[in-house]
C-alpha positions as CSV (number, residue, x, y, z in Angstrom):
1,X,-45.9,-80.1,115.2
2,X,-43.7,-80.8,112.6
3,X,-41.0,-78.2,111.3
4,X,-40.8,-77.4,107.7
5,X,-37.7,-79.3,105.7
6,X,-36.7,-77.2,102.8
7,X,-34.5,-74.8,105.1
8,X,-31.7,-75.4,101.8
9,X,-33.7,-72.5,100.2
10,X,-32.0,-70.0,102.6
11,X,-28.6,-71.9,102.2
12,X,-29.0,-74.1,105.6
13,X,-28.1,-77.3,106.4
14,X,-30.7,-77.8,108.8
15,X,-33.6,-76.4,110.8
16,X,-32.4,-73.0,112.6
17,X,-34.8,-73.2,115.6
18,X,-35.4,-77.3,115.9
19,X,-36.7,-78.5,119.2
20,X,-40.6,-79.2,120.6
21,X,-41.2,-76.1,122.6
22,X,-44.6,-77.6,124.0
23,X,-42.3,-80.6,125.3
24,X,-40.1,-78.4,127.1
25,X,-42.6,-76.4,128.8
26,X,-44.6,-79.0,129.9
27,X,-40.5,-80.3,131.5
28,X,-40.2,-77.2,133.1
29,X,-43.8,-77.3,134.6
30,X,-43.3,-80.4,136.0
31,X,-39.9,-79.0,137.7
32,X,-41.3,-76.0,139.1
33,X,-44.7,-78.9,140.3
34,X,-41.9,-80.5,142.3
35,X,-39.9,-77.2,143.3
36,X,-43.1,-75.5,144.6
37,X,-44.3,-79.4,146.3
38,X,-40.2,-79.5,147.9
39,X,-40.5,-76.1,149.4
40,X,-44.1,-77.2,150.8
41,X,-42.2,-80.2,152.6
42,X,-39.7,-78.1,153.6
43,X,-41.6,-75.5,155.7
44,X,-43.6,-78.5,157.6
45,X,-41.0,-80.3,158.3
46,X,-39.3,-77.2,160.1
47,X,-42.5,-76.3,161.8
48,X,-42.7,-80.4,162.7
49,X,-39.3,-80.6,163.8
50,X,-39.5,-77.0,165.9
51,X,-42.5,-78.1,167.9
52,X,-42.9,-78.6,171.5
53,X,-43.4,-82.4,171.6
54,X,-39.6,-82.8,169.5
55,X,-38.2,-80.2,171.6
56,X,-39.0,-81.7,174.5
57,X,-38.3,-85.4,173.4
58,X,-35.4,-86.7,175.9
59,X,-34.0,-89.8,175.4
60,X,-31.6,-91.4,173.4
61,X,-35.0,-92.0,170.6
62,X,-35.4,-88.1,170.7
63,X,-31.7,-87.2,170.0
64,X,-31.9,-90.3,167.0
65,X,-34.7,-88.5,165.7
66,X,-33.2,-84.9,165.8
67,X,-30.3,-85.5,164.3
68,X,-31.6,-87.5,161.3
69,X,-34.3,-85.0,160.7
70,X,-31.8,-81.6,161.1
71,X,-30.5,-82.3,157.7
72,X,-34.0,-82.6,156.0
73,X,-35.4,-79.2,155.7
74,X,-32.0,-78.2,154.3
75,X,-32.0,-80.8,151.6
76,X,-35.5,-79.9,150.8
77,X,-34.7,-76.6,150.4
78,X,-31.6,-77.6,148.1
79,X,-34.7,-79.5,146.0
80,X,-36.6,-76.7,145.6
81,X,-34.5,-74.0,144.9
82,X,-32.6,-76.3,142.3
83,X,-35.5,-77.6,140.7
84,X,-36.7,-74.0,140.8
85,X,-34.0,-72.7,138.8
86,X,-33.8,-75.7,136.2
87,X,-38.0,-74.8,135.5
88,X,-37.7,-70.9,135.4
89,X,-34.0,-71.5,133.0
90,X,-36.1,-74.3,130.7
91,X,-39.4,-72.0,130.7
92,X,-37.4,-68.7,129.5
93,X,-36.0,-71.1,127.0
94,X,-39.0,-72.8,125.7
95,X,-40.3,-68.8,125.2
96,X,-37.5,-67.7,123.1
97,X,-37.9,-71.0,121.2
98,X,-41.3,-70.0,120.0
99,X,-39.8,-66.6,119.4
100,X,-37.0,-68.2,117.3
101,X,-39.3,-70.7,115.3
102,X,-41.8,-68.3,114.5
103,X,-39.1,-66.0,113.0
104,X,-37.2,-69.1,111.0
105,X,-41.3,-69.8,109.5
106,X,-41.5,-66.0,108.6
107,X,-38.2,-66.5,106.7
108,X,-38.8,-69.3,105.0
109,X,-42.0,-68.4,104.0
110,X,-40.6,-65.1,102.4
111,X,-37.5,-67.3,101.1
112,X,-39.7,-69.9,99.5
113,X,-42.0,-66.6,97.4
114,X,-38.5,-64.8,96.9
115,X,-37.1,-67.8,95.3
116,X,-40.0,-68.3,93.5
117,X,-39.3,-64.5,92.1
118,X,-36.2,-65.5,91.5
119,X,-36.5,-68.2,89.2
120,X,-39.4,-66.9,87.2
121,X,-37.0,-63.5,87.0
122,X,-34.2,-65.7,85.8
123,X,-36.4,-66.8,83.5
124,X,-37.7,-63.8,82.4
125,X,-34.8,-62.5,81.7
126,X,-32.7,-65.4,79.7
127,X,-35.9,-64.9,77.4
128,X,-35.8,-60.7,77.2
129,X,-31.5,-61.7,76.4
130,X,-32.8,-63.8,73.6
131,X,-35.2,-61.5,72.6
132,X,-33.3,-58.8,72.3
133,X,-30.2,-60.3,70.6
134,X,-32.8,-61.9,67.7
135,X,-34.5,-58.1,67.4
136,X,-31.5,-57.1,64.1
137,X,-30.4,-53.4,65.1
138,X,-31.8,-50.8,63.6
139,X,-29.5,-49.9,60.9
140,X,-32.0,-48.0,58.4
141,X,-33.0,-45.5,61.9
142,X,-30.2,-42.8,60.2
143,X,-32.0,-42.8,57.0
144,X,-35.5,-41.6,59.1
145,X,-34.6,-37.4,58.1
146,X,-34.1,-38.2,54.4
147,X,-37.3,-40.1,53.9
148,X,-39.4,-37.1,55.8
149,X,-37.7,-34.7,53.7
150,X,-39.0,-33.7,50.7
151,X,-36.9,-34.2,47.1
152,X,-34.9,-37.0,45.5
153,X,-32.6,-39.0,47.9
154,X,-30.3,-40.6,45.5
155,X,-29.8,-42.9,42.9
156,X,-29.6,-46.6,43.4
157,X,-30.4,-47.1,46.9
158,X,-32.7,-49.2,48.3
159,X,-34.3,-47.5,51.0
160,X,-36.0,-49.7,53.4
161,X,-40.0,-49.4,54.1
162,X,-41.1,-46.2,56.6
163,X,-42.6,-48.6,58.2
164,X,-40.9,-50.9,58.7
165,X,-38.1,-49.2,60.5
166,X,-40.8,-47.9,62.8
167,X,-41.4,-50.9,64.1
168,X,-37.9,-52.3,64.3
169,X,-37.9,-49.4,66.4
170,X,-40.1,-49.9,68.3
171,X,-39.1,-53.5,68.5
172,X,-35.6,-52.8,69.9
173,X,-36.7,-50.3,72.5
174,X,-39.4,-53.2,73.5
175,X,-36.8,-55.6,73.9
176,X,-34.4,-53.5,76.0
177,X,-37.3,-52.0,78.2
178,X,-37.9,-55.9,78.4
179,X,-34.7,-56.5,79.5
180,X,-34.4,-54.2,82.1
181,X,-37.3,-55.2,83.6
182,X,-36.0,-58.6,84.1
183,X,-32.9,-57.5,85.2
184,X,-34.6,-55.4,87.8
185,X,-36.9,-58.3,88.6
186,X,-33.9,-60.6,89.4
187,X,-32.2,-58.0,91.3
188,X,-35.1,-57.0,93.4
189,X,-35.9,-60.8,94.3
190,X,-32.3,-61.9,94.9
191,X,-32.5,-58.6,97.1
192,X,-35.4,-60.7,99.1
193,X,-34.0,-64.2,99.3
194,X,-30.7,-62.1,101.2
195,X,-32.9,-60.6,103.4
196,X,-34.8,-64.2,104.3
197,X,-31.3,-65.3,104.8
198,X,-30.4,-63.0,107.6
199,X,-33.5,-63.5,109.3
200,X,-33.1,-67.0,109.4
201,X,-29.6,-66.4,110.5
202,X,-30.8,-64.2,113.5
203,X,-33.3,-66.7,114.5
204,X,-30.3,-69.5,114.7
205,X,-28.3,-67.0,116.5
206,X,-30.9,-66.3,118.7
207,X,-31.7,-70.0,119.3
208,X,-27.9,-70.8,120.2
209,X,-27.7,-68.0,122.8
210,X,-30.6,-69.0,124.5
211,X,-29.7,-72.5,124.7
212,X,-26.0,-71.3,126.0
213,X,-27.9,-69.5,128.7
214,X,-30.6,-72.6,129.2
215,X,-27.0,-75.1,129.6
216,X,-25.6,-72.5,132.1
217,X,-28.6,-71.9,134.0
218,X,-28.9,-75.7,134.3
219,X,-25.6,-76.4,135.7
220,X,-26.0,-74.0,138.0
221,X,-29.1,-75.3,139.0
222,X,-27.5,-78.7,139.7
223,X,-24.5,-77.3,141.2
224,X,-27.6,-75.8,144.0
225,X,-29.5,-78.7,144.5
226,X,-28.2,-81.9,146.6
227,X,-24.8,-83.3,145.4
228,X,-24.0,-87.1,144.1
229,X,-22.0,-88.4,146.9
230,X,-18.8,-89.5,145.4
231,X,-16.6,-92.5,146.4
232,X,-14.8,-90.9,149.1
233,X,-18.2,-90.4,151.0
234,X,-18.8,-94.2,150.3
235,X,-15.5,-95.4,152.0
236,X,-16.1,-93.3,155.0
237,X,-19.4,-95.1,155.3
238,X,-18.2,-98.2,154.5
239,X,-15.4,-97.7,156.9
240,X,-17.3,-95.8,159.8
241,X,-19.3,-99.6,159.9
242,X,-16.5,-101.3,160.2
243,X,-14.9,-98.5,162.4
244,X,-14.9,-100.6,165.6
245,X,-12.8,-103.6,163.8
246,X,-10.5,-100.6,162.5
247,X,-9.8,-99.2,165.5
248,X,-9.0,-102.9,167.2
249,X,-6.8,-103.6,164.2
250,X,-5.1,-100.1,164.0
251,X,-4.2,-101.1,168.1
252,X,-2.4,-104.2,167.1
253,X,-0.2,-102.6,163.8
254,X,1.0,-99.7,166.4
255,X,2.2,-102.4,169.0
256,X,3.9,-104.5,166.3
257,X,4.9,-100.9,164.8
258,X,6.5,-99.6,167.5
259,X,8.3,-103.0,168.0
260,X,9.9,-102.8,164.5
261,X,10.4,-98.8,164.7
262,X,13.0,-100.1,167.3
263,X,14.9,-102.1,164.7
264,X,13.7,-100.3,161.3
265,X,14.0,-96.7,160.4
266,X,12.7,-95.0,157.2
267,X,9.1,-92.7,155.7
268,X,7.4,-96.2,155.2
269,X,7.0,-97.1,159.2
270,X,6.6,-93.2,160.1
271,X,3.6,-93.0,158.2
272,X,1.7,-96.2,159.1
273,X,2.9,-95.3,162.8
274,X,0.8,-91.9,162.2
275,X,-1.8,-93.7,160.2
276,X,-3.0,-95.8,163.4
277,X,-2.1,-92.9,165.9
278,X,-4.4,-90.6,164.2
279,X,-6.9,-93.5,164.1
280,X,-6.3,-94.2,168.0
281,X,-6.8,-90.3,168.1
282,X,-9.8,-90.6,167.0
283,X,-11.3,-92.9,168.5
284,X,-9.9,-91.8,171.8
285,X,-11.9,-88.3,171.3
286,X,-15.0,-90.5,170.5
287,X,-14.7,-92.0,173.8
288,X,-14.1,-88.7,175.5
289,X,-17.3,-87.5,174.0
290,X,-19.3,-89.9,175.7
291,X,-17.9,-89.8,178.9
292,X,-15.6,-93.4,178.3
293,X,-11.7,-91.4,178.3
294,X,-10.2,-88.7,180.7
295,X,-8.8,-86.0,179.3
296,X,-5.6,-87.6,180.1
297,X,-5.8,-90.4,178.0
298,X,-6.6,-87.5,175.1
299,X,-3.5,-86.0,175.9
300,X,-1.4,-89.4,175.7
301,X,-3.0,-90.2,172.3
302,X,-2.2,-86.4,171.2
303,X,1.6,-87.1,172.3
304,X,1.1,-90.5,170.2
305,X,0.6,-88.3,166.9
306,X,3.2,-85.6,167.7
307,X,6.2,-87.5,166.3
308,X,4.6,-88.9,163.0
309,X,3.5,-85.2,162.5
310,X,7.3,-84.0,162.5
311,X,8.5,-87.4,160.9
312,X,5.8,-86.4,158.0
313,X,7.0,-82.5,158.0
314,X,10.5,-83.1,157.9
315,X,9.3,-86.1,154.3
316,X,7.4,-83.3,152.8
317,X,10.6,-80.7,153.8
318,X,12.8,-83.4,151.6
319,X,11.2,-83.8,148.8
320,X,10.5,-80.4,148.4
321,X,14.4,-79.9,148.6
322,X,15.5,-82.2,146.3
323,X,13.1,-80.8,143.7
324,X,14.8,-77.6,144.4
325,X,18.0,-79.1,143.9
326,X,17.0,-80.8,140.6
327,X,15.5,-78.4,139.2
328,X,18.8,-75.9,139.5
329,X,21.1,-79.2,138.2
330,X,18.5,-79.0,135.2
331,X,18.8,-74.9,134.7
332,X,20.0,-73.6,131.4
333,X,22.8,-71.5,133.4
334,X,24.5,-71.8,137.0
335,X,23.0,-69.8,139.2
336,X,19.7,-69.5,137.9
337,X,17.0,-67.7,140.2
338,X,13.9,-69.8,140.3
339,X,11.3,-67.4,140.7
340,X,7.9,-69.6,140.1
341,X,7.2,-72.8,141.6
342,X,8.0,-74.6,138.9
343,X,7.6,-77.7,140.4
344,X,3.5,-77.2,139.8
345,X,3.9,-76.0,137.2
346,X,3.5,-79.2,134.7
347,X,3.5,-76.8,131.5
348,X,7.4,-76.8,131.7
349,X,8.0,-78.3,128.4
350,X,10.8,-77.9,125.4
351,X,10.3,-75.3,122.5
352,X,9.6,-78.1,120.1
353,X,6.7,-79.4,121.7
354,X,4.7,-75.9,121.7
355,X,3.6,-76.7,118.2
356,X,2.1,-80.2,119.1
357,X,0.4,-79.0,122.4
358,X,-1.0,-75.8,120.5
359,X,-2.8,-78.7,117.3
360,X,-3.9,-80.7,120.5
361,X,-5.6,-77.6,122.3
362,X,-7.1,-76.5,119.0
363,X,-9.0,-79.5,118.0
364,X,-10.2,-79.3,121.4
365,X,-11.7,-76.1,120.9
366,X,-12.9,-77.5,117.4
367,X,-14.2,-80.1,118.6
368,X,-16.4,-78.8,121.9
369,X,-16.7,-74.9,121.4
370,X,-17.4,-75.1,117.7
371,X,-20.5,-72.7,117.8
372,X,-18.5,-70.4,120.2
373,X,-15.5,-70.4,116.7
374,X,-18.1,-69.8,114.6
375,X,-19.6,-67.0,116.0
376,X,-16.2,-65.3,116.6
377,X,-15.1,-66.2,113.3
378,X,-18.6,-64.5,111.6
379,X,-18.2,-61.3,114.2
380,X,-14.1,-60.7,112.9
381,X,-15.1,-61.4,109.2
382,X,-17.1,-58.1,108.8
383,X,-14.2,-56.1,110.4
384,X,-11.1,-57.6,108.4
385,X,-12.5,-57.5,105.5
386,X,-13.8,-53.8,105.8
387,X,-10.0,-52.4,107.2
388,X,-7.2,-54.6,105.2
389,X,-7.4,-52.3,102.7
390,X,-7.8,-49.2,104.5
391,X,-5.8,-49.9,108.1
392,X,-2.4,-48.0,107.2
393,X,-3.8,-44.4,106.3
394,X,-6.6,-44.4,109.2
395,X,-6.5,-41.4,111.6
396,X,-5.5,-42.8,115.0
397,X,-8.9,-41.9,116.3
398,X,-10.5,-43.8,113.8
399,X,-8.9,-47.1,114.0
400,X,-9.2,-46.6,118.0
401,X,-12.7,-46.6,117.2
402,X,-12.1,-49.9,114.5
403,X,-10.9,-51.3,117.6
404,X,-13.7,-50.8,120.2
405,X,-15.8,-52.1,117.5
406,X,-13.9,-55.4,116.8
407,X,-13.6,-55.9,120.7
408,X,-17.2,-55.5,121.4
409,X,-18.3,-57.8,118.4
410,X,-15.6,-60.7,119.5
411,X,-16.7,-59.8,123.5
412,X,-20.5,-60.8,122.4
413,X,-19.6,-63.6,120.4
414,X,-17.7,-65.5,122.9
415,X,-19.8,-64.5,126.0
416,X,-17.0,-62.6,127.8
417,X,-17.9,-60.5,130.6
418,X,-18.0,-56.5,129.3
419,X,-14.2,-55.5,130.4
420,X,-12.6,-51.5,129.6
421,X,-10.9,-51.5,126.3
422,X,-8.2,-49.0,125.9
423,X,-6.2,-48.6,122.8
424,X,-3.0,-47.3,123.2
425,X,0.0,-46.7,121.8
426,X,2.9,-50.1,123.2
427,X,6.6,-51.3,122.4
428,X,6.9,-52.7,118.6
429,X,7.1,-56.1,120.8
430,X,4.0,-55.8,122.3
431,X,0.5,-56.5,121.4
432,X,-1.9,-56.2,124.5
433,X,-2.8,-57.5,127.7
434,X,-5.5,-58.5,130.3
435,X,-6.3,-57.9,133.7
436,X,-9.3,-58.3,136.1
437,X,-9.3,-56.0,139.4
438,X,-12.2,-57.8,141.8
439,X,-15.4,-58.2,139.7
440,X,-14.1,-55.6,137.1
441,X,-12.0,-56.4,133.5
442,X,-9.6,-54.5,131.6
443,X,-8.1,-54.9,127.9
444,X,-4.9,-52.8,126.8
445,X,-4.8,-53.2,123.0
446,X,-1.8,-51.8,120.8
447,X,-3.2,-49.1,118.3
448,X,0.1,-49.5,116.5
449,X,0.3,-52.7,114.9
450,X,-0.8,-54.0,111.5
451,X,-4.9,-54.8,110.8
452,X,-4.3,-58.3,111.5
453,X,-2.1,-58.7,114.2
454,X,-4.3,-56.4,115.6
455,X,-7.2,-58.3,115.3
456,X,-5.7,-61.3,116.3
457,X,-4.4,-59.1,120.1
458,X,-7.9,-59.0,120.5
459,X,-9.0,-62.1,119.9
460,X,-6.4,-63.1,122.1
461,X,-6.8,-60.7,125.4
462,X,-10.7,-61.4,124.6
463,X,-9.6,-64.6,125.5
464,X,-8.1,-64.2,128.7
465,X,-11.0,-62.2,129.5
466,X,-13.2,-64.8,129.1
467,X,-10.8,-67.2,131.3
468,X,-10.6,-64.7,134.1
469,X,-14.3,-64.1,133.6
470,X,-15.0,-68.4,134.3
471,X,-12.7,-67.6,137.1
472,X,-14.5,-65.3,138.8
473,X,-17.7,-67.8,137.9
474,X,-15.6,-69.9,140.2
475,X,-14.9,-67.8,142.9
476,X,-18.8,-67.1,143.2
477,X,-19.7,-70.9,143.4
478,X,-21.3,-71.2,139.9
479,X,-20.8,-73.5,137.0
480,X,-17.9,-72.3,134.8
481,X,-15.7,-74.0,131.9
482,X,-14.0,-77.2,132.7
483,X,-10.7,-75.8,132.6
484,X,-11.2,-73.1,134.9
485,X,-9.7,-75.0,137.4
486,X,-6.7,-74.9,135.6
487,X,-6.5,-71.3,134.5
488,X,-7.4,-69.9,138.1
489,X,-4.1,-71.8,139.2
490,X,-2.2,-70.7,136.2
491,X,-3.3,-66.9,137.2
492,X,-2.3,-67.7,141.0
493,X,0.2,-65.6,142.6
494,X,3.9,-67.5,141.7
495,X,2.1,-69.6,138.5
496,X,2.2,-67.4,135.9
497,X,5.4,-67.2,133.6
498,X,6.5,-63.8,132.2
499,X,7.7,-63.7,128.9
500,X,10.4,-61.3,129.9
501,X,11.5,-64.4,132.5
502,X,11.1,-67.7,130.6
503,X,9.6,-66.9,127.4
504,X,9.4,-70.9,126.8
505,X,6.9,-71.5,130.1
506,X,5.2,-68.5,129.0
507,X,4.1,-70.0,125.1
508,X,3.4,-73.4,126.6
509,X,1.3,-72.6,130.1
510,X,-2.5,-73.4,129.8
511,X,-3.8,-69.9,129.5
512,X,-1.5,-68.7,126.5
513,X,-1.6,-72.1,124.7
514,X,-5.9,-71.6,124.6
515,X,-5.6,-68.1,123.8
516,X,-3.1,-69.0,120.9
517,X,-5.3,-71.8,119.6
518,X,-8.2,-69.7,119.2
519,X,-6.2,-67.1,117.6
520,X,-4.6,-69.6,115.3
521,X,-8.4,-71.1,114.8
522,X,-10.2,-67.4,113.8
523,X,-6.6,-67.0,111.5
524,X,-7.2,-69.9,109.4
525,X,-10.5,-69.5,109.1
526,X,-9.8,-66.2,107.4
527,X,-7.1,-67.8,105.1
528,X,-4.5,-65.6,107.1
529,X,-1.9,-66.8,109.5
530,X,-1.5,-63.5,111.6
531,X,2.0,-62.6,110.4
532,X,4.3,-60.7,113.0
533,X,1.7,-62.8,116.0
């Protein structure tokens, strides 16, 4: 069915709730067809596979077939519960769709009549203006006692008719009865386009989360089912078909290897040396398995690996050291203690580049988190605008509470897991900080610092929050951001530069250079620039 167009009558630029529920529902019954048909497969094939005729199949046939068909019931069950998922996440979906489009309609509906008040009102009252400045005042209303009383009024004056300042009166108090009608008119229907506004609003907002939730629910849906095998599982195959021509090949380098390692010394020979004796290994424990080697000839082939082992232990050793050593030639003072491994740490970079890497990060977050800005940006607005004014007199308790506020608001917006907010009184160089203890998140803000620094702190920790929160999304085997990665190694136990130890490493590692970008982001979208932040 086709959505209505004139959404520009509630100031939008497009359809709130767009999308073809129907469409999607009929998607997701299809995926739950196949879910429920996968788990159907799944449960013969393990009652076909754990029968008495399989079981008792010997022969090299029977083993064939067992070990091709153990996999199966596991991969269907991968199918179904993936599948599963992805038709339960686009069903919920398709429901709050309906939900949402039915709310925009209701809007628009009462947007379209309230801007039809509106511009009738409008009218309305540009003619009550114009009638009332043509109506002349009514200069002869003063004169009203003399003419009821009885007796000469004077000489020479022209008093006007009785009647005829009756009905200027009553002309004048028309026209401003008129006029406040109109005004009231325009009032109460600009009063009802608002309120369409903000209902059209919610059902956008209430679209985008559910689609957030639909996207997450989907990757982890495919993050269940059966992964794509990637290259590396292609070159094993490829090589475990060629693996008898490898292993005859890998026989003839190490004779002509050991020859040369008689003459030629260096890493390059080591490591081919333990290239071929790990293949030979291999191979050697193949045998074994079938009954073609001893246990002896394991044990020789073992030996065989041994040295390139220590050969590649004592290259690793070296290179590590001579990091080491560059890395104190390149310290800012002799004798510097290197606390961090700095040497995985690729965020080591001069002051001046901070500015460039924080632009870079920011039109990243422009660019592919834009509804996640916008909704943070239209959950601070409220706040900052409501406490400028009044931030320096407010009772302590009171802007603790301003603070709980502005945390929870920025913690929905961005979808960061619910962490304890404490406000609390901190060093004139401090702002806040965050921490996560297993599963649970913590948020120390300073109560002591300006409106907007403070809003910015909690922007900021929110933040972290949220990157310890995809973290934890990790560590659970779901889907999480696509730098998570990064900022679960920049949390890591030696990775994360203090700012009392190396302020520089501390502006420019991943984790503070996202959190400052998205500060700097909500900032200029304010008009402000977080002074003292």
């Amino acid at each position: 069915m086709a959505r209505p167009m004139d959404w520009y009558l509630l100031n939008l630029d497009g359809d709130p709730a767009p999308g073809d529920p129907l469409a999607i529902r009929d998607l997701a019954r299809r995926f739950l067809t196949l879910a429920h048909d996968a788990d159907h497969a799944a449960t013969s094939v393990r009652g076909t596979s754990g029968g008495d005729a399989v079981t008792t199949w010997i022969g090299r046939s029977g083993d064939a077939f067992r070990e091709e068909i153990g996999a199966l019931p596991g991969d269907l069950g991968k199918v179904a519960a993936s599948y599963g998922r992805a038709g339960r996440a686009l069903t919920g979906y398709a429901s709050v769709l309906i939900e949402a489009q039915a709310q925009s309609e209701r809007a628009l509906v009462a947007g379209r009549r309230a801007a039809h008040q509106l511009t009738g009102a409008r009218a309305e009252l540009a003619a009550a203006t114009g009638a009332l400045r043509s109506a002349p005042p009514v200069a002869a209303a003063p004169l009203a006692p003399l003419l009821a009383s009885p007796g000469p009024v004077g000489t020479g004056i022209a008093l006007p008719d009785r009647d005829a300042v009756a009905a200027a009166t009553r002309n004048h108090a028309a026209a401003q009865a008129r006029l406040a009608h109109a005004r009231a008119s325009t009032d109460a229907a600009g009063d009802d386009l608002g309120t369409a506004q903000r209902l059209a609003q919610a059902a956008r907002d209430l679209r985008e989360q559910a689609e957030d939730a639909a996207v997450h629910a989907l990757r982890d849906a495919s993050h269940a089912g059966i992964r794509n095998r990637g290259w590396f599982h292609h070159l094993t195959s490829h090589l475990a078909g060629s693996w008898h021509t490898t292993v005859e090949v890998c026989k003839v380098a190490g004779l002509v290897l050991a020859v040369a390692g008689l003459v030629l010394t260096g890493p390059v020979i080591g490591t081919l040396l333990t290239i071929t004796a790990v293949v030979l290994l291999a191979e050697t424990l193949r045998d074994y398995r079938h009954g073609r080697a001893s246990p002896f000839q394991v044990a020789l082939s073992i030996a065989a690996v041994l040295p390139g082992v220590r050969l590649a232990e004592g290259a690793r050793v070296g290179v590590r050291l001579a990091a080491d050593a560059r890395l104190l030639r390149e310290a800012p003072e002799a004798g510097t203690v290197i606390s961090r491994d700095l040497s995985s740490m690729p965020w080591e970079r001069e002051p001046g580049q901070w500015h460039s890497l924080l632009s870079e990060r920011a039109q990243t977050i422009a660019r592919r988190e834009k509804r996640m800005l916008r909704r943070v940006t239209a959950a601070v607005r409220p706040h900052y605008d409501d406490l400028r004014g009044r931030w320096p007199i407010m009772p302590e308790e009171e802007r603790n509470e301003a603070i709980t506020e502005i945390y929870q608001s920025v913690r929905r917006a961005m979808h960061a897991p619910r962490a304890l907010c404490t406000p609390r009184p901190m060093q004139p160089n401090e702002y806040g900080y965050a921490t996560r203890i297993g599963d649970d998140f913590f948020i120390d803000v300073n109560n002591n610092s300006g409106v907007e620094p403070t809003i910015a702190t909690i922007v900021h920790e929110t933040r972290h929050s949220f990157q310890l929160g995809q973290i934890a999304r990790l560590d659970h085997g779901l889907y999480a951001h696509p730098h998570a990665q990064v900022w679960a190694h920049n949390f890591s136990l030696g990775n994360y530069a203090h700012p009392t130890i190396d302020y520089v490493a501390y502006r420019h590692q991943p984790i503070e250079l996202d959190a400052d970008a998205l500060e700097h982001l909500i900032g200029k979208s304010l008009g402000r620039l977080w002074p003292g932040r």
